[in-house]
C-alpha positions as CSV (number, residue, x, y, z in Angstrom):
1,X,4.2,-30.6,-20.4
2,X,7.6,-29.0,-22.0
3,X,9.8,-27.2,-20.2
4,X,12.1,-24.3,-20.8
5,X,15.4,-23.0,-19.6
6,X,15.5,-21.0,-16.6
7,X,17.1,-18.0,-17.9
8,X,14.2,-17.4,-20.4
9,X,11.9,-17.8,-17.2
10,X,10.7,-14.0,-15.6
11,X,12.7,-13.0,-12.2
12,X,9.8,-14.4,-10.5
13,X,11.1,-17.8,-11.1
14,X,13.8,-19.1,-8.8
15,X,15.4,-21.4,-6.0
16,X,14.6,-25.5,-5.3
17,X,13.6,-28.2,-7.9
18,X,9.9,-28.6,-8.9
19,X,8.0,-31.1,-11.6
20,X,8.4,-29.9,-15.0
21,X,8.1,-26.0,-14.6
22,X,11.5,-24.2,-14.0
23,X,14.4,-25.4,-13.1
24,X,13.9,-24.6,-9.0
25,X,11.3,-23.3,-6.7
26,X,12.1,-21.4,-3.7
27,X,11.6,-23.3,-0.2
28,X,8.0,-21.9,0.4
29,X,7.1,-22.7,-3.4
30,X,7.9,-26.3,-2.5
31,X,6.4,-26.3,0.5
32,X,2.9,-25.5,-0.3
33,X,3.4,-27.4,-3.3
34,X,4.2,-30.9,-1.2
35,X,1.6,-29.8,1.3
36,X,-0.8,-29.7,-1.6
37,X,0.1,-32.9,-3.0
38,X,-0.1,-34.7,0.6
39,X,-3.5,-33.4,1.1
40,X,-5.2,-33.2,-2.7
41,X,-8.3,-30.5,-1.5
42,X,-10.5,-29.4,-3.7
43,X,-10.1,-25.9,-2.5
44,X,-6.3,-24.6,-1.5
45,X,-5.7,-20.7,-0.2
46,X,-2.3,-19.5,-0.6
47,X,-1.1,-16.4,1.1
48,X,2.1,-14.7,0.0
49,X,3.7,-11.6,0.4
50,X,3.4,-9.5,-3.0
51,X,6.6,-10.4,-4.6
52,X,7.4,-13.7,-3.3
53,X,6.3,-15.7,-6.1
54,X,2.5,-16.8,-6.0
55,X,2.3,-17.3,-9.7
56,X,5.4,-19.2,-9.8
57,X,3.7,-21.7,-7.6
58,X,0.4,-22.0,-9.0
59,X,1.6,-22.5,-12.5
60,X,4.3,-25.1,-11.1
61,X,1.0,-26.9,-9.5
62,X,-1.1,-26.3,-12.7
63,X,1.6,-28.1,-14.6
64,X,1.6,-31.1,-12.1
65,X,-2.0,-31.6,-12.1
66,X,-2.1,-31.4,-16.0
67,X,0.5,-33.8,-15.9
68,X,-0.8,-36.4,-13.9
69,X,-4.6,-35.6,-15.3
70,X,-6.3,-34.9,-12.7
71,X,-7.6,-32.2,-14.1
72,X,-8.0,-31.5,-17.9
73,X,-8.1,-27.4,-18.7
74,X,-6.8,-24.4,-16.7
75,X,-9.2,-21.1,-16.1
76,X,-7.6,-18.5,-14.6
77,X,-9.3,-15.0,-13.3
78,X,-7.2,-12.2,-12.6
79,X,-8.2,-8.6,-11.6
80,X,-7.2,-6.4,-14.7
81,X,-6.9,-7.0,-18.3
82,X,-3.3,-6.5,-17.8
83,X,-2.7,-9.3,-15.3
84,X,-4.4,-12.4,-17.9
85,X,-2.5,-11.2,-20.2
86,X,0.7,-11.3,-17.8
87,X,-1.0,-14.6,-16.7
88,X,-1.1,-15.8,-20.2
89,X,2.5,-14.7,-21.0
90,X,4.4,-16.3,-17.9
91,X,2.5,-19.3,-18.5
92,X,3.7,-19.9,-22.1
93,X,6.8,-20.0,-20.3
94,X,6.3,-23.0,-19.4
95,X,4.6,-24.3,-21.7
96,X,0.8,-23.7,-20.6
97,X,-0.8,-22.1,-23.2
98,X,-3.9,-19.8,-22.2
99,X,-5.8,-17.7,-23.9
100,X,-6.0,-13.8,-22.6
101,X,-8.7,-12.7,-25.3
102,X,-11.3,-15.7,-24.8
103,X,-14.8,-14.2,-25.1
104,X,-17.0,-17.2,-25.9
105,X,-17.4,-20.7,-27.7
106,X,-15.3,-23.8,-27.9
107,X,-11.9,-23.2,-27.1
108,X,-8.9,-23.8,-29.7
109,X,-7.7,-27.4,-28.5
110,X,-4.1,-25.7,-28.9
111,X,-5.3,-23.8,-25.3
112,X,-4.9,-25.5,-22.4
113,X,-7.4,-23.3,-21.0
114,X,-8.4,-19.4,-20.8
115,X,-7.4,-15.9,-18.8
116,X,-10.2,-14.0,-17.6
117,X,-11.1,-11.3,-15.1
118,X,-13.2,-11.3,-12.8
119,X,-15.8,-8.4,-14.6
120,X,-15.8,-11.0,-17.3
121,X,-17.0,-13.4,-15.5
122,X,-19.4,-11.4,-14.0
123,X,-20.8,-11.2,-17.0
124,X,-21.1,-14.7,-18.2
125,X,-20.8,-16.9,-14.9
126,X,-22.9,-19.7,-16.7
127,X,-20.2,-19.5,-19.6
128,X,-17.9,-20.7,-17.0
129,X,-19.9,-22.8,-15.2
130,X,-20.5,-24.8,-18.8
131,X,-16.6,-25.2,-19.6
132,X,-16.3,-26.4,-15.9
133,X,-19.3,-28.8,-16.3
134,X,-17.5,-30.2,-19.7
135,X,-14.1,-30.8,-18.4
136,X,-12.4,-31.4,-15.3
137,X,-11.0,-27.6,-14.6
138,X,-8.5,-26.3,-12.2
139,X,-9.8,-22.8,-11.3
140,X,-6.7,-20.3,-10.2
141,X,-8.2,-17.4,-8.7
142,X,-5.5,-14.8,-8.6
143,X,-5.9,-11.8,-5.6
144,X,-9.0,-13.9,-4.5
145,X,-10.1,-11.0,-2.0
146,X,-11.6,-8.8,-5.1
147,X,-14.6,-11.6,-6.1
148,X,-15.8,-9.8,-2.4
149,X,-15.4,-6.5,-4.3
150,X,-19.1,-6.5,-5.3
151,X,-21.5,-9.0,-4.1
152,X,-22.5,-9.8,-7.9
153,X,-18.8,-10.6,-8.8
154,X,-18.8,-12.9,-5.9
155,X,-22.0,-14.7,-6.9
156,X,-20.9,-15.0,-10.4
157,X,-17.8,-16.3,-9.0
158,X,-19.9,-19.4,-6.6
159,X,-22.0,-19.8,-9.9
160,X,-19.3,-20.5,-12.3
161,X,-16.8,-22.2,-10.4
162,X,-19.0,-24.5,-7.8
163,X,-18.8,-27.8,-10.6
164,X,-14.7,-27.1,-10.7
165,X,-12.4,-29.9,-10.0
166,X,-9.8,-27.8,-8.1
167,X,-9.7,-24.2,-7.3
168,X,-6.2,-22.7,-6.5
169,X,-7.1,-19.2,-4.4
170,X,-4.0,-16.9,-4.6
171,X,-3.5,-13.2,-2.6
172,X,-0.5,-11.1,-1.1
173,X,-3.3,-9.3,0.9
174,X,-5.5,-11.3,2.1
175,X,-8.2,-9.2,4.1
176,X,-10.5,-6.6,3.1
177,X,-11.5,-3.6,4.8
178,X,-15.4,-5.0,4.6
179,X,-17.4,-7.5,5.5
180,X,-18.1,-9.0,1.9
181,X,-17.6,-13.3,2.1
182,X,-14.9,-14.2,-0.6
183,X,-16.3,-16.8,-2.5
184,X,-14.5,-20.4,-2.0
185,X,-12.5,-19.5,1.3
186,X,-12.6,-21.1,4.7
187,X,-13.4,-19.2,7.7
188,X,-13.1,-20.4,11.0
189,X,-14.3,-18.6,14.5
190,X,-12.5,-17.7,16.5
191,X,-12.8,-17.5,20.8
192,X,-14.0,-13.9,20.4
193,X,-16.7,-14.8,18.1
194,X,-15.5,-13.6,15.0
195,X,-15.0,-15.3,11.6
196,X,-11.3,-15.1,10.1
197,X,-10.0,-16.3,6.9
198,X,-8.6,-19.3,7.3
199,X,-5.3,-19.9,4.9
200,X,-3.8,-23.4,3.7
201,X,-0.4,-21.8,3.4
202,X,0.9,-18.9,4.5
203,X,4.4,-17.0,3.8
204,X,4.6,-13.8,4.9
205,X,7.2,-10.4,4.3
206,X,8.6,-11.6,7.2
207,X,9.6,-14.9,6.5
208,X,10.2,-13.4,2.8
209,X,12.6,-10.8,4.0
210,X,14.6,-13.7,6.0
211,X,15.1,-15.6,3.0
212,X,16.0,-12.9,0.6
213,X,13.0,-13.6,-1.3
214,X,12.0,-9.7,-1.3
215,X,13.5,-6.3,-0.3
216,X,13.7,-4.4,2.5
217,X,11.4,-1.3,2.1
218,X,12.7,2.3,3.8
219,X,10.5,4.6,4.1
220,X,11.5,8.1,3.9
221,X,8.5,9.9,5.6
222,X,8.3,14.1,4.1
223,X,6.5,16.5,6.8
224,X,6.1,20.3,5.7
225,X,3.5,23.3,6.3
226,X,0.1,23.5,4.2
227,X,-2.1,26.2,3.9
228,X,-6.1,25.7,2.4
229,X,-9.0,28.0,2.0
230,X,-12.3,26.0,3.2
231,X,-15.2,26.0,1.3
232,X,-16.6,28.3,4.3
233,X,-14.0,30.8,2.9
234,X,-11.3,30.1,6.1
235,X,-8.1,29.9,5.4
236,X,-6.0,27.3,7.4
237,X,-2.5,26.3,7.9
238,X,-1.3,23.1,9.6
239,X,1.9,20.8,9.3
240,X,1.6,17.1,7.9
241,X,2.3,15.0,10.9
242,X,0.6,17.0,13.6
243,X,-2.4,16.0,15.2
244,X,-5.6,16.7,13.1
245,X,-8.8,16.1,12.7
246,X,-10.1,13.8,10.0
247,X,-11.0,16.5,8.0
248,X,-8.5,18.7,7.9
249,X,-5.9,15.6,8.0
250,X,-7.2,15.1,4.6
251,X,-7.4,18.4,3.8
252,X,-3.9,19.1,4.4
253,X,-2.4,15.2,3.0
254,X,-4.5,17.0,-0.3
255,X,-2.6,20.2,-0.2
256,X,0.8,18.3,-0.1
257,X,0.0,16.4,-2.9
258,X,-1.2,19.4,-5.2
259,X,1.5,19.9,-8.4
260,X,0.7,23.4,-7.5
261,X,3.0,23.7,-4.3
262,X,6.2,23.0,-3.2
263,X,5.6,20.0,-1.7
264,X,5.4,17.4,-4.5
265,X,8.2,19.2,-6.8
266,X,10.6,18.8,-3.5
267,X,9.3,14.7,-2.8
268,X,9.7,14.3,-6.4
269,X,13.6,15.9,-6.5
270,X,14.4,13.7,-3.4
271,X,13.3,10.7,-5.1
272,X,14.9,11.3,-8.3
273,X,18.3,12.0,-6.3
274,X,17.6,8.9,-4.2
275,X,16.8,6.5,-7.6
276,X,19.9,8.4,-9.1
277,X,22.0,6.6,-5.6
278,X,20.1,3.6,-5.8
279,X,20.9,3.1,-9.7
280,X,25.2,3.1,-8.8
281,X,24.4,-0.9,-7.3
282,X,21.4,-1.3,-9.8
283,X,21.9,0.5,-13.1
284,X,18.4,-0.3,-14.7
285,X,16.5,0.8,-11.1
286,X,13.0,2.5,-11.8
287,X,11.1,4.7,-10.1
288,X,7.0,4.9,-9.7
289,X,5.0,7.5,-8.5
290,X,1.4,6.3,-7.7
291,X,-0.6,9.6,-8.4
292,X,-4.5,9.9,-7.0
293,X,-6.0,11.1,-10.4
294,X,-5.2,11.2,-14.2
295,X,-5.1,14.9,-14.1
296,X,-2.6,15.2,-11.3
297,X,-0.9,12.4,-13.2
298,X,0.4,14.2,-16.0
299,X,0.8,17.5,-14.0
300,X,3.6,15.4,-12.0
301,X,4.9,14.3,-15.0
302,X,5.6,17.8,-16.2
303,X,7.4,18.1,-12.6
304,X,9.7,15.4,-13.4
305,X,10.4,16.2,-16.4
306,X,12.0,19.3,-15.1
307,X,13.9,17.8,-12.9
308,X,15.1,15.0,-14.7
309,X,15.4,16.2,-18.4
310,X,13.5,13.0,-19.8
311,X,9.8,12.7,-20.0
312,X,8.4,9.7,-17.8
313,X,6.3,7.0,-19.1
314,X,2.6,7.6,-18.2
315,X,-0.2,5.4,-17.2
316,X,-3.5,6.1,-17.2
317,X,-6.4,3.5,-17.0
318,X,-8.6,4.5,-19.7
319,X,-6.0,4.6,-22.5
320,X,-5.7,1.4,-24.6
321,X,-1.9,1.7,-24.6
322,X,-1.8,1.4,-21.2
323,X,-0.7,-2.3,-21.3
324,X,2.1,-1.8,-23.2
325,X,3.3,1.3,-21.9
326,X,3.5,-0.7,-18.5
327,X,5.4,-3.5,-20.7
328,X,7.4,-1.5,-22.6
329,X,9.1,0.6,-19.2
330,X,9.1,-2.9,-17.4
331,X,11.6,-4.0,-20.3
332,X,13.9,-0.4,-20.8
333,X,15.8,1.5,-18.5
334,X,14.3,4.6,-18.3
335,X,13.7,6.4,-15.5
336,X,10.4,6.8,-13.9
337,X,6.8,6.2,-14.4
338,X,3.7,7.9,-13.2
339,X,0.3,5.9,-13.1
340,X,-3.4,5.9,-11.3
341,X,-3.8,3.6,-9.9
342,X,-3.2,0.6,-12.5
343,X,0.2,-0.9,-11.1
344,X,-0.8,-1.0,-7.3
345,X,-1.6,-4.9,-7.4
346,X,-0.1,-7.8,-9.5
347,X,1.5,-5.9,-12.4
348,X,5.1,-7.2,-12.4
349,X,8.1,-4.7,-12.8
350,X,11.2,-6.4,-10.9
351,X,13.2,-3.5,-11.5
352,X,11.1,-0.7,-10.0
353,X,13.0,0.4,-6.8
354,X,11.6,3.5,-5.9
355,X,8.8,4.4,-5.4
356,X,6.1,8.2,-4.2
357,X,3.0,7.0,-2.6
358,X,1.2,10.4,-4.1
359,X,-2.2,9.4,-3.6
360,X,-5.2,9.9,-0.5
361,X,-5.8,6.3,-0.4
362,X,-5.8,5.3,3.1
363,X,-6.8,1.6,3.6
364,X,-4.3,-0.4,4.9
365,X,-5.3,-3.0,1.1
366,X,-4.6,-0.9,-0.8
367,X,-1.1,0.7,0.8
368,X,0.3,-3.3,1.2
369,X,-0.5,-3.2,-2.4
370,X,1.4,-0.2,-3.5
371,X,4.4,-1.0,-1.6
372,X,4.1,-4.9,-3.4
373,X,5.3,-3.2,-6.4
374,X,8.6,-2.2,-5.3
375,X,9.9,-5.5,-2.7
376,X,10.4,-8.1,-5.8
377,X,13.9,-9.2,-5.5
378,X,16.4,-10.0,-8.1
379,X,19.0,-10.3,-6.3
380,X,20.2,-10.4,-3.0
381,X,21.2,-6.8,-1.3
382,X,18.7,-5.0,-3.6
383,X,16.8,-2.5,-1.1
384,X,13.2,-0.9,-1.9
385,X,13.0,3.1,-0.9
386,X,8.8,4.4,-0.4
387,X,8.3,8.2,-0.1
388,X,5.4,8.9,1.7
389,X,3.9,12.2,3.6
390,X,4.0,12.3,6.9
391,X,0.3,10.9,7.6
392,X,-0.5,9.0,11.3
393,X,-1.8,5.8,9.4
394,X,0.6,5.9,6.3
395,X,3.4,5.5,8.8
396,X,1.3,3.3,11.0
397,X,1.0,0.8,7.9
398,X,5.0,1.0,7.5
399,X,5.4,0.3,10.3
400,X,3.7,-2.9,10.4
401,X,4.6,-4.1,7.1
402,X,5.6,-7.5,8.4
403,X,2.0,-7.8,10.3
404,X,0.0,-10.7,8.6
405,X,-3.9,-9.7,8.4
406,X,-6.8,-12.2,7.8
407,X,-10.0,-11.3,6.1
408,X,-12.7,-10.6,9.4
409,X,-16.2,-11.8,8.3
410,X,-18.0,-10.5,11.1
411,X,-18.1,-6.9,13.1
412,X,-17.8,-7.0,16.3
413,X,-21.3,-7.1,18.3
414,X,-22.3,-3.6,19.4
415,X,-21.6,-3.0,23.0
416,X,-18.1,-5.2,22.9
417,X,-14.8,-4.2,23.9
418,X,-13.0,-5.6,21.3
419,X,-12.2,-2.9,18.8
420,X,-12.5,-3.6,15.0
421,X,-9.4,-2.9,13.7
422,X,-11.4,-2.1,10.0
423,X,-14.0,0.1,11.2
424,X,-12.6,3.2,10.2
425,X,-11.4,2.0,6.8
426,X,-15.4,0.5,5.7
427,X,-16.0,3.8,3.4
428,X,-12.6,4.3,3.0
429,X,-12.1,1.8,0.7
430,X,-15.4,2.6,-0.7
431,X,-14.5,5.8,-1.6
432,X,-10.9,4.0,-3.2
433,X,-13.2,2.1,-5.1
434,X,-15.1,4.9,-6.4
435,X,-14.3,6.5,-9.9
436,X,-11.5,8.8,-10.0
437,X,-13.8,12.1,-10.4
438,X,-16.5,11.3,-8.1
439,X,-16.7,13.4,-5.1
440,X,-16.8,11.6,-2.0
441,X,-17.8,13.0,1.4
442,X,-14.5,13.1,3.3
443,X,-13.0,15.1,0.3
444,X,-14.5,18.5,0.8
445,X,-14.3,21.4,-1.5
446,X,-11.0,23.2,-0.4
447,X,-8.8,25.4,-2.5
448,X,-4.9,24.5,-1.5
449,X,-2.5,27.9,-1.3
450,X,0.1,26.7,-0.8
451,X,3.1,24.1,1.2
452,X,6.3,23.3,1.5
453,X,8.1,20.2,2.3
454,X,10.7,19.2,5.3
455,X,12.2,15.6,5.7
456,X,11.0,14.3,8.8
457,X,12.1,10.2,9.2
458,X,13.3,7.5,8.1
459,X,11.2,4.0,9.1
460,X,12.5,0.6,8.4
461,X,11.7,-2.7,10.2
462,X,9.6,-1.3,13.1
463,X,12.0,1.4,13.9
464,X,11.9,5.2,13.2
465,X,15.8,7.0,12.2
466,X,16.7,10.5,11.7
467,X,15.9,14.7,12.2
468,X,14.0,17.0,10.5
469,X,15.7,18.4,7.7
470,X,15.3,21.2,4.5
471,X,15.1,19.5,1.1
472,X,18.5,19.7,-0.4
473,X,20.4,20.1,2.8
474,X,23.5,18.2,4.1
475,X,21.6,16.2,6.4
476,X,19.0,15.1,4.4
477,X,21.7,14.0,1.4
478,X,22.8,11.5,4.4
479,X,19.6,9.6,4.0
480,X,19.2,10.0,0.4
481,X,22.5,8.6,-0.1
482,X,21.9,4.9,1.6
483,X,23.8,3.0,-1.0
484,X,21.2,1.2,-3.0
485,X,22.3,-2.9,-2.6
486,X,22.3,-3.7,1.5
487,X,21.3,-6.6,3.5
488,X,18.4,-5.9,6.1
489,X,20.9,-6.1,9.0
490,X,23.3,-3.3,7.1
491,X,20.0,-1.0,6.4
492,X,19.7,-1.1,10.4
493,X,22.9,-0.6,11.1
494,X,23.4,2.3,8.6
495,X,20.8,4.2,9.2
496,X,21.4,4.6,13.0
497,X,25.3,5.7,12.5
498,X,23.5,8.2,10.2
499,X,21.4,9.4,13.2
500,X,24.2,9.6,15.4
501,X,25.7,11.6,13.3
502,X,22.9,14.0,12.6
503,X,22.2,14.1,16.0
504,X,26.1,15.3,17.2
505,X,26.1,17.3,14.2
506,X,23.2,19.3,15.3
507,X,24.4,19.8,19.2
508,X,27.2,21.6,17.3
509,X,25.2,24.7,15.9
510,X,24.7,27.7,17.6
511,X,20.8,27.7,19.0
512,X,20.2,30.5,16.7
513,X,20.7,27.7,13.5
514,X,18.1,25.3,14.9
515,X,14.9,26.4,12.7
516,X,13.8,22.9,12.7
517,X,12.4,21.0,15.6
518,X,15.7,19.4,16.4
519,X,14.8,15.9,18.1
520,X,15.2,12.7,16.6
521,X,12.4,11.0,14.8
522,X,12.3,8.3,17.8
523,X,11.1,11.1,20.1
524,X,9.1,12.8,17.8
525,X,6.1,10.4,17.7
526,X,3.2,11.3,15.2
527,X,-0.2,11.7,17.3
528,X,-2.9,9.7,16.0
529,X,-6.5,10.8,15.3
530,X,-7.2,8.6,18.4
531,X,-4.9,10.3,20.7
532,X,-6.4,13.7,19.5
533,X,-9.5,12.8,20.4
534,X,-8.4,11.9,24.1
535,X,-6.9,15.2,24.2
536,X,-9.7,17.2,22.8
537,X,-11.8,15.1,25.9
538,X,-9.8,16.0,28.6
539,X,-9.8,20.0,27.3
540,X,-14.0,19.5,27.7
541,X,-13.2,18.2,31.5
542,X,-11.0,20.5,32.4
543,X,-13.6,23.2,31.1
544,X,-16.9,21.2,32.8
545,X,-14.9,21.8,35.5
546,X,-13.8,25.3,35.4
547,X,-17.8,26.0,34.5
548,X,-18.7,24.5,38.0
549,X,-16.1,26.9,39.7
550,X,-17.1,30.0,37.4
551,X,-20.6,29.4,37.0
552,X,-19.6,30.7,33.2
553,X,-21.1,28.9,30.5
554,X,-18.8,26.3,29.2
555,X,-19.0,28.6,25.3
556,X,-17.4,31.6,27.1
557,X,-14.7,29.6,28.4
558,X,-13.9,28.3,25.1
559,X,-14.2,31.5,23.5
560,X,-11.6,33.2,25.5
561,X,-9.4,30.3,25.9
562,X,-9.3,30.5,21.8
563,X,-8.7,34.6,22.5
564,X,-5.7,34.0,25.1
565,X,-4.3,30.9,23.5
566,X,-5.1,31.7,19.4
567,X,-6.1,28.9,16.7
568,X,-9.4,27.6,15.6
569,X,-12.4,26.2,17.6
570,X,-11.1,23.0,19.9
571,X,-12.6,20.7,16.8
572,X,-10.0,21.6,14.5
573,X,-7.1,22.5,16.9
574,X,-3.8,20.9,16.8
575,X,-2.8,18.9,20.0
576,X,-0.2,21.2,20.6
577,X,-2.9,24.3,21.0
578,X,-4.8,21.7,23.0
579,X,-2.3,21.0,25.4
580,X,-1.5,24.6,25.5
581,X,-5.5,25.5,26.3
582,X,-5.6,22.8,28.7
583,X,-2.4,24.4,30.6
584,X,-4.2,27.6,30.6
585,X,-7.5,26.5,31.6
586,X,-5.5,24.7,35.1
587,X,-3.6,28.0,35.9
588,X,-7.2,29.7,35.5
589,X,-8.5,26.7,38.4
590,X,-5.6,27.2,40.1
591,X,-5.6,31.0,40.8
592,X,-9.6,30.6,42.2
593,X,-8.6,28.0,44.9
């Protein structure tokens, strides 16, 4: 196998000698590669956080097995058309050629073996299974989790790679948010019963962040008021970040992002002044907002271009171009890009730095995903900045970004205490996975008004930084203006002198100035859907109890608790007019003793 200079390799080749692919591999590269070698399975699972390197690794390995010929032709399957040809590309770097646009046939004996997708092979699984009958094949299957995506793309998966030689399964995410097998990976139960993936190597943000492999991500979380007319013809108002239900938190997540109110324009401002920071320490720094449909898509475009002067690159799905669009803004300097979708998983874009997470996908997949996109490191110092509304599970996922998640095989049995931590994302990410215009239940017909937006937090490593704030205002500026190249420990440190400061800062106006809740983000914490629930149970006792004392029925109590109190019925309350009914509903107990 030939091998080429290092400076011709992409960013994601770097740091600790290998055989006959780039100059070095970083420590985990080596590691799983030695570990490989000691054991020589015929399957291997390899976890890596998105960004650390997982192709760099599995090409170094392809390249070794070539070498010593243990295996005679390379097939790997990738999820998009993009990625094989990304595939395809970093391998000729290396001197593995592959070729993207195999359909059928005898290869060219100038391949060393083919890039497919996974729909491809779908398709023809006994095409596969032939080549792999012919000649001793290494199989890479990159973001392994997706053969589970249907059960026909996992069968044609079992059925055309069972006679390989070697199969090489790759993934930064490794767990779905369903019960679907994934085709060639080991699962062992554990004492509760349940089936867990079971990985050969694991390397995780954690460990990544350590070793400067990746960024640190800060999240800048955006709260604000929203106003939507129900189907029903109500008209409701709530603020992102309060205690919902599910409904109407996905009611109100869907007013936020509409290009129609002031919401999205105000995010999209922040982040532009935020890249604008971030591009002083790292001049070619680009920005990516991940939008929820095509037609929202270009409508933020338009916003953007407002605010920035230029018009952003954007990528839709269906258009042929899109490939090289995604190419051609991974290679320039421009500014920002807008896409549906396409660059959540694999597509590689080292200098995109900031990032809008403008979409109501809510599985905990396909969020890791997202924010894969902006943690590749070129450099040490670089940091990674995420906007996101101020959703319950949004900031529960950033919050545990350094969590490491296994596939579960198995639901808990009914009747068991032991919570399934997936259960409420099963037809979530069905609905993800559902096309872009198809209606799914949990998206009712609504008609958003109108919103605005208020900076609410700050979360980095675990830890939540900072006070509500106006777009544009002195005290948001603080937290926009985090210089762009940090270490982890400086992005801690920073950002709570920036609280501190905010905090004395505020103590210092008059009481009249306070029109935001003024309490740091630490003693602010968002309410679950959970905790709602508990709160909306306790009102019920409280009133099962006043009905025994009144001998009212328990409707009348409600009613004129909603009379004496105001806001909807007790099922879309906030918990605030919860607590406040369940106040009221004591004093009522209290006065008949």
């Amino acid at each position: 196998m030939t091998t080429t200079a290092s400076h011709h390799l992409s960013p994601a080749f770097p740091g600790r000698a290998p055989w006959g692919t780039a100059n070095k591999l970083r420590a985990w590269q080596q590691g799983a590669l030695e570990k490989y070698i000691q054991d020589q399975p015929r399957d291997f699972l390899a976890v890596a956080t998105p960004g650390a390197g997982k192709t760099t690794f599995a090409l170094t390995l392809a390249s070794w097995l070539l070498h010593h010929h243990v295996v005679q032709q390379i097939t790997v399957v990738a999820p998009t058309e993009h990625l094989k040809k990304q595939w395809a590309e970093a391998a000729a770097r290396i001197g593995i050629k592959l070729d993207p646009d195999y359909s059928a046939g005898p290869l060219s004996k100038e391949y060393h073996g083919v890039a497919v997708t996974y729909a491809g092979v779908g398709v023809r699984p006994m095409l596969h299974r032939n080549r792999c009958e012919q000649r001793k094949t290494l199989v890479i299957l990159d973001e392994i989790h997706h053969a589970g995506d249907s059960k026909s793309w996992g069968e044609a998966c079992q059925e055309a790679f069972d006679p390989a030689t070697r199969r090489l399964a790759l993934t930064g995410t490794p767990f779905r948010s369903d019960t679907n097998p994934i085709p060639f990976v080991a699962y062992e139960e554990g004492n509760d019963g349940i089936r867990r993936s079971s990985a050969d190597y694991t390397y995780g943000y954690g460990n990544a962040l350590a070793d400067g492999v990746v960024r640190p991500v800060i999240f800048l979380s955006y709260s604000g008021n929203m106003r939507w007319r129900t189907k029903a013809g109500d008209e409701i108002a709530a603020r992102l970040g309060e205690p919902m239900t599910k409904d109407a938190i996905g009611q109100a997540w869907r007013t936020a992002l509409s290009p129609t109110g002031e919401w999205i324009p105000n995010v999209l401002a922040a982040a532009d002044t935020r890249l604008t920071e971030v591009r002083k320490g790292i001049p070619d720094a680009g920005g990516l907002v991940i939008a929820s449909d095509q037609d929202t898509a270009r409508e933020y475009a338009k916003i953007l271009k407002k605010i920035t002067g230029d018009r952003p690159t954007v990528v839709l799905s269906d258009e042929k171009a899109a490939s090289k669009k995604i190419d051609q803004f991974s290679a320039d300097d421009s500014r920002w890009m807008v896409a549906v979708r396409m660059v959540s998983e694999g597509v590689d874009v080292p200098r995109l730095a900031v990032g809008v997470y403008a979409t109501t996908i809510s599985t905990p997949l396909f969020f890791a995903q997202a924010v894969g996109r902006f943690v590749r490191s070129r450099r040490r110092g670089e940091t990674a900045s995420v906007f996101v509304p101020t959703i319950p599970m949004l900031l529960e996922f950033a919050n545990e970004m350094e969590v490491e998640r296994d596939h579960v095989l198995d639901k808990p049995k009914k009747g068991s205490d032991e919570e399934n931590p997936f259960a409420e994302e099963d037809k979530l990410l069905a609905d993800a996975e559902k096309l872009e215009d198809e209606e799914t239940e949990d998206q009712l017909p609504f008609e958003a008004l109108e919103s605005d937006a208020v900076f609410d937090r700050v979360l980095y490593d675990g830890a939540e930084f900072g006070m509500q704030a106006h777009p544009g205002s002195e005290e948001e500026q603080d937290y926009l203006g985090i210089p762009g190249l940090l270490e982890p420990d400086q992005v801690q440190l920073l950002l709570q002198k920036r609280q501190t400061r905010q905090i004395a800062h505020s103590r210092q106006k008059p009481a009249a100035e306070a029109d935001l809740l003024e309490k740091p983000a630490d003693a602010r914490p968002v309410v679950t859907h959970k905790q709602l629930l508990e709160l909306r149970k306790s009102l019920n006792t409280m009133v099962g109890a006043y009905v025994h004392q009144t001998g009212k029925p328990h409707g009348v109590i409600h009613t004129e608790l909603r009379r004496v109190c105001g806001g909807p019925p007790s099922a879309e309350a906030t918990a605030g007019q919860l607590q406040e009914r369940i106040k009221k509903v004591q004093e009522w107990a209290t006065r008949m003793r």
